[in-house]
C-alpha positions in Angstrom: 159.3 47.2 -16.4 159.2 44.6 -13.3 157.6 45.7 -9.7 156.0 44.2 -7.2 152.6 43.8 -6.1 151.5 43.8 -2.1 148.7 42.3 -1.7 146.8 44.0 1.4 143.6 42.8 3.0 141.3 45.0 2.2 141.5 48.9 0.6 141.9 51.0 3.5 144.9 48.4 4.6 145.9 49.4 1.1 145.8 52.9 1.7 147.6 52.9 5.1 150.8 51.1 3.2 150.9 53.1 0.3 151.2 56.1 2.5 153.7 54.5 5.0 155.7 53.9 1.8 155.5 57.6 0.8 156.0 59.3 3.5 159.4 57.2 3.4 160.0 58.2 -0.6 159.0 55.4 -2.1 156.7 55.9 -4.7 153.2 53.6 -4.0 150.3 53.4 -6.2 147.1 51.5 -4.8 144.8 49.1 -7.2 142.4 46.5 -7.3 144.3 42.9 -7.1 144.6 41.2 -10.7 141.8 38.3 -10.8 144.7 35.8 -10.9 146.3 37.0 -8.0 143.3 38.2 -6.2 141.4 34.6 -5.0 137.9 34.5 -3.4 136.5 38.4 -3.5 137.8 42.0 -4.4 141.5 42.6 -3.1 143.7 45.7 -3.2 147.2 45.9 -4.0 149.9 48.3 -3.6 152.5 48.6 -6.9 156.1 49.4 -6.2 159.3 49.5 -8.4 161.5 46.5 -8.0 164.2 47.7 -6.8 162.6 49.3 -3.9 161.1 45.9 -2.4 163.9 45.3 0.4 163.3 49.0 1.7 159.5 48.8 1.7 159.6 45.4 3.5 161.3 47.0 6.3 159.5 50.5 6.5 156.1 48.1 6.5 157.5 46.1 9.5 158.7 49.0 11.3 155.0 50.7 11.5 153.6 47.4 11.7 151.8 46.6 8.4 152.7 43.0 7.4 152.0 42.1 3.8 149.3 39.4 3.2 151.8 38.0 0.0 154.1 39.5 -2.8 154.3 39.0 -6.6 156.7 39.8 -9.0 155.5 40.2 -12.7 157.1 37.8 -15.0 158.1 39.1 -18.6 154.6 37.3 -20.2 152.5 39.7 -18.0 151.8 37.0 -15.2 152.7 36.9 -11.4 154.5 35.2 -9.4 154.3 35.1 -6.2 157.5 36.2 -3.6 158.4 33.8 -0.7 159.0 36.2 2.8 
């Protein structure tokens, strides 16, 4: 299964977006970044289904929480990453 990855800036950033995304019905889980998406340091993401990326983009901009970047998974388990 494909979803998306929002990278956030640090955990309670992370937090705050996951449950912006809720409270709109769109299911959000928070992690720890993958290493090869992650850079320098410890980074949080927020996972959502693929098909709910062009709703979540706007709900994020409407309460002001801009995503640092976006991946995609790729069928061999690597990221890719999304172009805003």
């Amino acid at each position: 299964m494909l979803y998306y990855l929002i990278v956030c800036r640090s955990l309670t950033y992370a937090q705050r977006t996951a449950a912006a995304l809720e409270r709109a019905g769109i299911t959000a889980r928070v992690l720890r970044s993958p290493k090869s998406i992650a850079g320098e340091g410890c980074s949080h993401s927020v996972k959502i289904s693929q098909r709910r990326l062009p709703d979540a983009l706007r709900i994020l901009q409407r309460v002001g929480l801009t995503p640092k970047r976006v991946y995609i998974t790729a069928g061999d388990g690597s990221y890719q990453e999304v172009a805003l």
